[in-house]
C-alpha positions in Angstrom: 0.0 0.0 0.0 1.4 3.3 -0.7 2.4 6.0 2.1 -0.2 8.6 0.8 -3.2 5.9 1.2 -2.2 4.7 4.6 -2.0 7.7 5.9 -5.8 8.4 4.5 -6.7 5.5 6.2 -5.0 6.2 9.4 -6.5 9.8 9.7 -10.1 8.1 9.0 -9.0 5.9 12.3 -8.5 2.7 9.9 -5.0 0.7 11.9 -3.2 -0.3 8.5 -0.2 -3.7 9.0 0.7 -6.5 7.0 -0.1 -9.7 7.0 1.8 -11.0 9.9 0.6 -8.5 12.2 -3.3 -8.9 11.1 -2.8 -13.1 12.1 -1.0 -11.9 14.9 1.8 -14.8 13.7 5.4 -14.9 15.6 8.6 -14.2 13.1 9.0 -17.7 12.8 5.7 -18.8 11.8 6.2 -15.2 9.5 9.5 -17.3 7.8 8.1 -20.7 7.8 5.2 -19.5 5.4 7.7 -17.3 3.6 9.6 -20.1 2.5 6.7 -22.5 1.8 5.3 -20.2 -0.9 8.5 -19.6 -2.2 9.3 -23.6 -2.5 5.6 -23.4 -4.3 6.5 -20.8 -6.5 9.7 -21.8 -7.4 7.7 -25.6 -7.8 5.4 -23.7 -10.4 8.1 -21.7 -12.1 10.2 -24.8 -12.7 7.2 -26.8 -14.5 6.6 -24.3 -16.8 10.3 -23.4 -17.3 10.3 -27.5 -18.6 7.0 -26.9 -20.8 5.1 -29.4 -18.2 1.7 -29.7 -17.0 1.0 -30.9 -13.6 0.3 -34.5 -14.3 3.7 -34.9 -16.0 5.2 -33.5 -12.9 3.0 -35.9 -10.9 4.5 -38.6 -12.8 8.0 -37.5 -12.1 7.5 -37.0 -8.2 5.4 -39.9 -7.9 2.4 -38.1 -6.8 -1.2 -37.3 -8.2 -1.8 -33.7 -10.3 -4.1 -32.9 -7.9 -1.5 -33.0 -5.5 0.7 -31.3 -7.8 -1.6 -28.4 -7.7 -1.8 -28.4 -4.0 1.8 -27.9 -3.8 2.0 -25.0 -6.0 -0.8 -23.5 -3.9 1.0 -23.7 -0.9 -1.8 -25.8 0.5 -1.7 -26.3 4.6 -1.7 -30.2 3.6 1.6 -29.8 1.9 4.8 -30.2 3.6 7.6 -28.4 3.5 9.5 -31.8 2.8 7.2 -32.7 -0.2 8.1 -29.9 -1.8 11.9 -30.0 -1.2 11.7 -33.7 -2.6 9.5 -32.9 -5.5 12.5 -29.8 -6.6 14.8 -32.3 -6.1 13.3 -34.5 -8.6 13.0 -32.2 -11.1 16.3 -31.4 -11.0 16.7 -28.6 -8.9 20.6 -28.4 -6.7 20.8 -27.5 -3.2 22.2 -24.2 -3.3 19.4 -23.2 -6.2 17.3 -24.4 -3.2 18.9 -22.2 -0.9 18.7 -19.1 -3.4 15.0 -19.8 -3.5 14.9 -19.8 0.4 16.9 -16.6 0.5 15.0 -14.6 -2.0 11.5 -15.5 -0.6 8.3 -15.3 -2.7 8.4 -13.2 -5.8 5.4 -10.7 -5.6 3.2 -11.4 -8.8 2.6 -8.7 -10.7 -1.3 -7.2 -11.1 
């Protein structure tokens, strides 16, 4: 949000925060989703890098497309694990891991 609309809200007694603070969530519950979408996204980014749909991927990771698509969602039911296993597979090194996990999520643009 830009400075000249949060102050707007502010002076109309609107309390303006991020994520984090509106789910009231501890800096390490803050990182822990951080890198979850960003194993997601980098998941998503990597299929369509390799001209894949999701069932191919499925068939690569040993998993179903729907579960594929959970994954790039970020769904709660997805493990942090699965997704590091499923990069893996496709090829993905630790340290391009660990550049993922640095960088966080990429905002999408609108």
């Amino acid at each position: 949000m830009d400075t000249k609309t949060r102050k707007k809200l502010e002076a109309a007694g609107w309390t303006t925060g991020d994520t984090k603070d509106f789910l009231e969530l501890t800096d390490a519950e803050a990182e822990f989703i951080e890198m979850k979408l960003a194993l997601a996204q980098d998941l998503r980014t990597r299929r369509l890098e390799r001209h894949l749909n999701q069932t191919q991927v499925a068939r690569i990771v040993g998993s179903s497309q729907s579960r594929v698509a959970k994954m790039e969602a970020a769904d709660p039911s997805v493990s942090i694990d699965l997704l590091v296993k499923s990069l893996l597979k496709l090829g993905a090194a630790r340290k391009e891991l660990a550049a993922t996990l640095s960088r966080g999520p990429q905002q999408v643009a609108s």
